[in-house]
Structure formats: structure tokens, C-alpha cells
KEMI-620223 format. One record per residue (C-alpha): residue number from 1; z, x negated, y. Coordinates in steps of 0.02 Angstrom, whole numbers, always signed. Each point is the difference from the previous one (the first is absolute). Layout:
N
{pos=NUM	pz=Z	px=X	py=Y} $
...
***
This chain:
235
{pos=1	pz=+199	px=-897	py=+829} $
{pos=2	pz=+93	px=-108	py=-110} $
{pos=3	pz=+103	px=-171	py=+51} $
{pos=4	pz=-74	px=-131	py=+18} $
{pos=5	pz=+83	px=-66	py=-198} $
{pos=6	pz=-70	px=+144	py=-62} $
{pos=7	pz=-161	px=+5	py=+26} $
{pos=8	pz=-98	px=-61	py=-139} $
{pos=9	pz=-118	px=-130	py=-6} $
{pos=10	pz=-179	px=+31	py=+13} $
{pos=11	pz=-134	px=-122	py=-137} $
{pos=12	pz=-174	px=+12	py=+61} $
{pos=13	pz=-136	px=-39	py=-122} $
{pos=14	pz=-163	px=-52	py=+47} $
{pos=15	pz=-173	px=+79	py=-77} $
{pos=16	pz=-144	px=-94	py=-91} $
{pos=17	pz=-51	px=-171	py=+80} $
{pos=18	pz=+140	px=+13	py=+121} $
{pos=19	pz=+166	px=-107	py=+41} $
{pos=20	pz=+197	px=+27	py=+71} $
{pos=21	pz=-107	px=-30	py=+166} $
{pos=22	pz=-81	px=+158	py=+21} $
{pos=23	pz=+177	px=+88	py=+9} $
{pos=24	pz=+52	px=-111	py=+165} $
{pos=25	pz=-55	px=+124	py=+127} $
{pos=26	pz=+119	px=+142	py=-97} $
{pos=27	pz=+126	px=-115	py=-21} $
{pos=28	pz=+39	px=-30	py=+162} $
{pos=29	pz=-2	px=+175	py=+54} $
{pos=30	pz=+118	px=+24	py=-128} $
{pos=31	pz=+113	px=-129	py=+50} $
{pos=32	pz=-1	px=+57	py=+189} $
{pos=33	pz=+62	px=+187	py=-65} $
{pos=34	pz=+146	px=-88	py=-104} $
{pos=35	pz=-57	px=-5	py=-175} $
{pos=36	pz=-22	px=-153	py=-134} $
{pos=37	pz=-184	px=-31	py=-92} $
{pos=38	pz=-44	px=-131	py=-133} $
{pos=39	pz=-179	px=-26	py=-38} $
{pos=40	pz=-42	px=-66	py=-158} $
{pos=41	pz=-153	px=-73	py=-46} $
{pos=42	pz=-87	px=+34	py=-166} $
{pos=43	pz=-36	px=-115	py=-154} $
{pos=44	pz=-171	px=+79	py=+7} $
{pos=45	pz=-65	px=-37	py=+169} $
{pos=46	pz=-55	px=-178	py=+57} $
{pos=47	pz=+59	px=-164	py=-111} $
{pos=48	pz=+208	px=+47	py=+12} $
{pos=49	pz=-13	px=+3	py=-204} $
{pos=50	pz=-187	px=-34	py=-55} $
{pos=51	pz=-149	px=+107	py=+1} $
{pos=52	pz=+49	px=+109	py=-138} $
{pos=53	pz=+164	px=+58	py=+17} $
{pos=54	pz=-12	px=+188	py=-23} $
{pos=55	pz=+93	px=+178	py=+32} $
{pos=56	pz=+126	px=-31	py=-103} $
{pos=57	pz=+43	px=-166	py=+90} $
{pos=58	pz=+3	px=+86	py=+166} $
{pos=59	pz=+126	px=+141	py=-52} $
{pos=60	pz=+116	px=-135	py=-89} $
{pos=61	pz=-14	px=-106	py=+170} $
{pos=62	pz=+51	px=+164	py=+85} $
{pos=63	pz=+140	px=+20	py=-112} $
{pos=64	pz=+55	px=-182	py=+41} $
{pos=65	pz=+8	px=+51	py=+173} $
{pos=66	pz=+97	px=+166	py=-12} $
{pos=67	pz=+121	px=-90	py=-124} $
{pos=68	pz=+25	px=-152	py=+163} $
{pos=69	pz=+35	px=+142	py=+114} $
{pos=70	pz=+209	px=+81	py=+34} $
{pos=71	pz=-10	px=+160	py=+55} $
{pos=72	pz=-100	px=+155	py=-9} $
{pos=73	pz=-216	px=-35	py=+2} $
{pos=74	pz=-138	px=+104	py=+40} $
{pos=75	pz=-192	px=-52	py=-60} $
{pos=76	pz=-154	px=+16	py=+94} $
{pos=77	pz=-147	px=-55	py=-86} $
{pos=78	pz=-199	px=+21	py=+83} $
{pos=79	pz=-131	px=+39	py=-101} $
{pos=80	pz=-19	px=-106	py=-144} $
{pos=81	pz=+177	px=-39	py=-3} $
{pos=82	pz=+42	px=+195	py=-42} $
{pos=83	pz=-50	px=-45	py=-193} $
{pos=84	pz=+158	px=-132	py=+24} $
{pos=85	pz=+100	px=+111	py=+61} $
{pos=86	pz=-40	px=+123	py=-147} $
{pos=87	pz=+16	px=-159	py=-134} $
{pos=88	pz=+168	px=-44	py=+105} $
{pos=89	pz=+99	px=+121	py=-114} $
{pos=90	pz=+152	px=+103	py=+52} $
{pos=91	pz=+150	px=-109	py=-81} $
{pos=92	pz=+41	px=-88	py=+167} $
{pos=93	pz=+174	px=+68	py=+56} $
{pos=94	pz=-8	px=-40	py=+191} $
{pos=95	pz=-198	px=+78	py=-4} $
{pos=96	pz=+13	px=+142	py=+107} $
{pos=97	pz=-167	px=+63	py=+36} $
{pos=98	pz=-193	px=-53	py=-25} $
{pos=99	pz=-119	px=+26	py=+148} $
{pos=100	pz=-171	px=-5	py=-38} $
{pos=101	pz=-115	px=-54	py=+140} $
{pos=102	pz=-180	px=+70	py=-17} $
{pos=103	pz=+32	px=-77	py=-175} $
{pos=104	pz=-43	px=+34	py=-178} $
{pos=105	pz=+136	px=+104	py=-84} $
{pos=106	pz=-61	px=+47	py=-189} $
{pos=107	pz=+76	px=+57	py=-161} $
{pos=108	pz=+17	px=-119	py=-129} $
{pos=109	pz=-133	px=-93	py=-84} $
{pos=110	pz=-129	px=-15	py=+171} $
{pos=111	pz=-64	px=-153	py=+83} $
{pos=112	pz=-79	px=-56	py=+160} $
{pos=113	pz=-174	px=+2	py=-109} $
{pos=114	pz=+47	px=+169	py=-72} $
{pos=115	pz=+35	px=+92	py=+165} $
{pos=116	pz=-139	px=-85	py=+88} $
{pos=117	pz=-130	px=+38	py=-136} $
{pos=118	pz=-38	px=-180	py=-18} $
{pos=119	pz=-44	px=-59	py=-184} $
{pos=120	pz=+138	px=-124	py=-73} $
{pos=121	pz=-79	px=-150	py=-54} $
{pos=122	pz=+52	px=-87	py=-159} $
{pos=123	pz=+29	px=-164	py=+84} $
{pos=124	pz=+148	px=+44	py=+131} $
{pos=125	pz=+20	px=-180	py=+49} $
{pos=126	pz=-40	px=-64	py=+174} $
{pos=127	pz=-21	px=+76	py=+183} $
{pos=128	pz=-27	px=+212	py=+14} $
{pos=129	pz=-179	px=+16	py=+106} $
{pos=130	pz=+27	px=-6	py=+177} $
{pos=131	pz=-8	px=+142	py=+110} $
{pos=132	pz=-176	px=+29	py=+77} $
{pos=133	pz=+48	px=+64	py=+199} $
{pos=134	pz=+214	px=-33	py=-3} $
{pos=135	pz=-37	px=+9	py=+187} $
{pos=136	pz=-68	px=+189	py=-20} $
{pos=137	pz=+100	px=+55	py=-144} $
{pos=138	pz=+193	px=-95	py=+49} $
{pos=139	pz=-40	px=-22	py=+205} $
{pos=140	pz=-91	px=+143	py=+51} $
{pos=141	pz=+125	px=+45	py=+142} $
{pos=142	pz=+32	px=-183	py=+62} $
{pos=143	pz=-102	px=-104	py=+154} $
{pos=144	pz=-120	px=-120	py=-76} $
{pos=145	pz=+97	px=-136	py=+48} $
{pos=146	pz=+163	px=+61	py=-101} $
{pos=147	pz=-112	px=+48	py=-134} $
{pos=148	pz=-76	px=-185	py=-45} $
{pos=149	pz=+180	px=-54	py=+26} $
{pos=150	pz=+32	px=+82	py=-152} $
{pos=151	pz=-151	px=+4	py=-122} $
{pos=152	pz=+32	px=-190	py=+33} $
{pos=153	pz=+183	px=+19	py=-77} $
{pos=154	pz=-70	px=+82	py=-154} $
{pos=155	pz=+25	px=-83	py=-152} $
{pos=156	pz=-66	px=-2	py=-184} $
{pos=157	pz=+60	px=+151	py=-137} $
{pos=158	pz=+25	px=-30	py=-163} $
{pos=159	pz=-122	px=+89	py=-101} $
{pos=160	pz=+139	px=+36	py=-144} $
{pos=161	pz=+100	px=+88	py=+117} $
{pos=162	pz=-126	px=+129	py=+42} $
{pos=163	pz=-2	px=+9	py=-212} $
{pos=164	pz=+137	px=+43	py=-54} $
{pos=165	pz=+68	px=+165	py=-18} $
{pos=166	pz=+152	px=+77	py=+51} $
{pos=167	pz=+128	px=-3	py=-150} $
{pos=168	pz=+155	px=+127	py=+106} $
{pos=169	pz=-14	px=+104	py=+124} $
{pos=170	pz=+149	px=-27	py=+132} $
{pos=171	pz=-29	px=+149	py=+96} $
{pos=172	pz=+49	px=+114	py=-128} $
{pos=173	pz=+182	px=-61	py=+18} $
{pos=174	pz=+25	px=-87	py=+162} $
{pos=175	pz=-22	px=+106	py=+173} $
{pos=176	pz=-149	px=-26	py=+95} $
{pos=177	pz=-127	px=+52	py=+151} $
{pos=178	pz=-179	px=-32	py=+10} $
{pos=179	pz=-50	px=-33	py=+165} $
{pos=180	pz=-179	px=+50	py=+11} $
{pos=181	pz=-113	px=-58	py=+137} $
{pos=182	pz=-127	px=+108	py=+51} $
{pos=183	pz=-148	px=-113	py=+61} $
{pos=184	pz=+11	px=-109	py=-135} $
{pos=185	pz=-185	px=-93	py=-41} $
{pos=186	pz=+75	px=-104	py=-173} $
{pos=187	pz=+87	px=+136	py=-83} $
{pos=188	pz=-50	px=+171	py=+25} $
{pos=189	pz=+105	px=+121	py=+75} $
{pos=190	pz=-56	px=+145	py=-132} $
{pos=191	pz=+50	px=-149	py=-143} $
{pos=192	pz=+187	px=-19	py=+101} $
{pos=193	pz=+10	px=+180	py=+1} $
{pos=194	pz=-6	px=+7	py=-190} $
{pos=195	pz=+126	px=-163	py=-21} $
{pos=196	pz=+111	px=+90	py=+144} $
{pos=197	pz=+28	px=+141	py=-128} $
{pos=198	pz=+95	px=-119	py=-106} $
{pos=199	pz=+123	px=-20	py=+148} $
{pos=200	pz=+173	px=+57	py=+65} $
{pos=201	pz=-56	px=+20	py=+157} $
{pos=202	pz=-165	px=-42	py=+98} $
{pos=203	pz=+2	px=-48	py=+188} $
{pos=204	pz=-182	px=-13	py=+85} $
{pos=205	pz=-47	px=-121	py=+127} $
{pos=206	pz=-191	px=+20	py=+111} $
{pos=207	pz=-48	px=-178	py=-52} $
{pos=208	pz=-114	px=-129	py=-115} $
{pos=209	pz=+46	px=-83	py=-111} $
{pos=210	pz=+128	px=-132	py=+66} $
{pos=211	pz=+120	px=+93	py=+121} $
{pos=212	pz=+112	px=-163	py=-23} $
{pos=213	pz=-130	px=-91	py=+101} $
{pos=214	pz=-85	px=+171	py=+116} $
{pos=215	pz=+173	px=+86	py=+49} $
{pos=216	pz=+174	px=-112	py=-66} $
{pos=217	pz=+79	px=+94	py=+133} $
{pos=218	pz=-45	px=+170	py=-73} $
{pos=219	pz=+34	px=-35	py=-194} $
{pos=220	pz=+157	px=-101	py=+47} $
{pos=221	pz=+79	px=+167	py=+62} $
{pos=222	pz=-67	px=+68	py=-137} $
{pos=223	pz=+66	px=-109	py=-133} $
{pos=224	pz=+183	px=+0	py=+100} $
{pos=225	pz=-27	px=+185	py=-26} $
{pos=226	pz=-7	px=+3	py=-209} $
{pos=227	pz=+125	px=-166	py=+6} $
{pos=228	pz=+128	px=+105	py=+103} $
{pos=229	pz=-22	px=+159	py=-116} $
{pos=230	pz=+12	px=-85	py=-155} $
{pos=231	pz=+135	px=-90	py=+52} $
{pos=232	pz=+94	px=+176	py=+31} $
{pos=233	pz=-50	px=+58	py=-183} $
{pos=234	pz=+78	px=-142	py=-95} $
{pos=235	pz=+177	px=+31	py=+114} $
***
């Protein structure tokens, strides 16, 4: 395990109509094991920079943030948030490894609408379509009660950012593990299993969609597990 100075710090990055909030469960189990998190909220989601900011406004936010940050950093991005980790890019000298959460993790030139099989409209202004069942799809594991507390966080997504395709692929030169969940009901697990392939390593966890929000506890250890190993790699 490394000191406490060296550990790096871990950036979460929320998914598609998310916020920072959906990261606070993880983030305290994090903190309680000894290790630092940011979580940075994207231009895309709600009102933080207008309705239409796009992909490429999320991975230059999340370049903003890693360029804030002293010391060693380790990404985790859910879901949507896998095609900014893959626009991110892999000139970032304290960048020491990409985690990819149930998450989108293409070559270049793919979008949310590409990968999803969605057509892309002309017009890519204004709000992306709203989920039909979040509850089902994001909450399937969590009581009812937890569940409404967090379709009612949900925000709007930019319809650009679900557009525009991936320019760089950051994989191909920055280390990285998908962590593939297993009873996933948003992203198939068959669909991570192809995106895992792209991967340094894959871990596998026996939950939905959100194990930030189902199980901190058990992806916390997880995540303290890559964050300690690639810690050890760049000594």
C-alpha cells in the first residue's frame, strides 16, 4: 500500500443526466480507507454551461481538472462519461490510469448515437431524450425509496454531447481497467465485454448499473485496489 502522499488522487465522472452528487456515497468510502476523490461535474449535464455544450467541452473541463490537481490522478468515468475519458487524451503527465466504469470505451471516431444505434439528428442543439424507466435501467438493485431519491437528482443531457464523435482514443496510450458489471440493465454486459477488450485489465463486479450507489463499499476496495497498483507501476 502506498503512503498516504503517494497515493494518487481519484476524479470521478458522472454518466448522462447525472451530477458530482451521485459519486457521494463512493466518496466517502473512499475517504474512510485513506484516499483523496474530486468529482467533477460536466459542461454537458444540467445548466453548469448551457444546454449545448458537447463532448468536446466535457473532456477539456476534465483536462482543467487534472491540470488543478499536484500529484499523481487516476480517472473513473460511468457510462457515458467513458467517451470523455477516451476524448481526454493521453498528454497529461500526472495521468496515471483510466478506469472505466460500466462505461463506453470506443476507438476513435464513435459517439453515444453511434454505439447506441440511435440516428444523429442534423439539429444537435437542445436536451438528449430522456430515459424512459431510469428507475429500471440505473436503480434496479436499490429500495424504492433510494431509487426516487435519485431519478429526482437526474438532470438534463445535452443532445450534442451524445453527437459528437470521439476524435483520440486515450486508451491506446494511457493504462487502464474496465470494470464490468455483470447485472447491468443500461449497458449490456455482452456490449462491456467487447469495450473490456480494449482494456489493460478488466475487474468484474455482480452488480447493475450504478455500484457507486448499490455497493460503495465493494467498488471502493476495488478502486483502492487499481489506485494502489498503479501507483506501484509509475515508482
Amino acid at each position: 500500500m502506498p503512503k498516504s502522499d503517494d497515493r494518487p488522487t481519484f476524479v470521478l465522472v458522472h454518466g448522462a443526466y447525472h451530477t458530482s452528487e451521485t459519486w457521494r456515497h463512493l466518496q466517502r468510502e473512499l475517504s474512510a480507507r485513506g484516499w483523496k476523490s474530486q468529482a467533477a461535474d460536466m459542461p454537458s449535464a444540467g445548466k453548469h454551461d448551457g444546454p449545448d455544450a458537447g463532448l468536446y467541452d466535457d473532456a477539456e473541463a476534465l483536462a482543467a481538472r487534472l491540470r488543478s490537481i499536484d500529484g499523481p490522478v487516476v480517472v473513473v468515468g460511468h457510462s457515458h462519461a467513458g467517451l470523455t475519458l477516451t476524448e481526454l487524451g493521453g498528454d497529461h503527465p500526472n495521468l496515471l490510469h483510466l478506469v472505466y466504469l460500466a462505461a463506453f470505451m470506443p476507438p476513435e471516431g464513435e459517439s453515444a448515437g453511434s454505439l447506441s444505434g440511435f440516428p444523429i439528428p442534423e439539429v444537435q442543439t437542445g436536451p438528449a431524450p430522456t430515459m424512459p424507466d431510469p428507475r429500471a435501467a440505473l436503480y434496479g438493485e436499490l429500495s424504492d425509496e433510494e431509487a426516487a431519491d435519485e431519478v429526482g437528482r437526474l438532470v438534463d443531457q445535452s443532445l450534442l454531447s451524445c453527437c459528437q464523435p470521439t476524435t483520440r482514443a486515450s486508451w491506446r496510450t494511457v493504462p487502464s481497467t474496465y470494470v464490468l458489471c455483470e447485472e447491468d440493465r443500461a449497458m449490456s454486459p455482452a456490449a462491456q465485454e467487447t469495450f473490456a477488450l480494449n482494456a489493460t485489465n478488466i475487474k468484474r463486479l455482480k452488480t447493475a448499473h450504478s455500484p457507486h450507489l448499490s455497493s460503495p463499499e465493494q467498488l471502493a476496495g476495488l478502486l483502492v485496489e487499481i489506485g494502489t497498483a498503479a501507483a506501484a507501476e509509475k515508482a
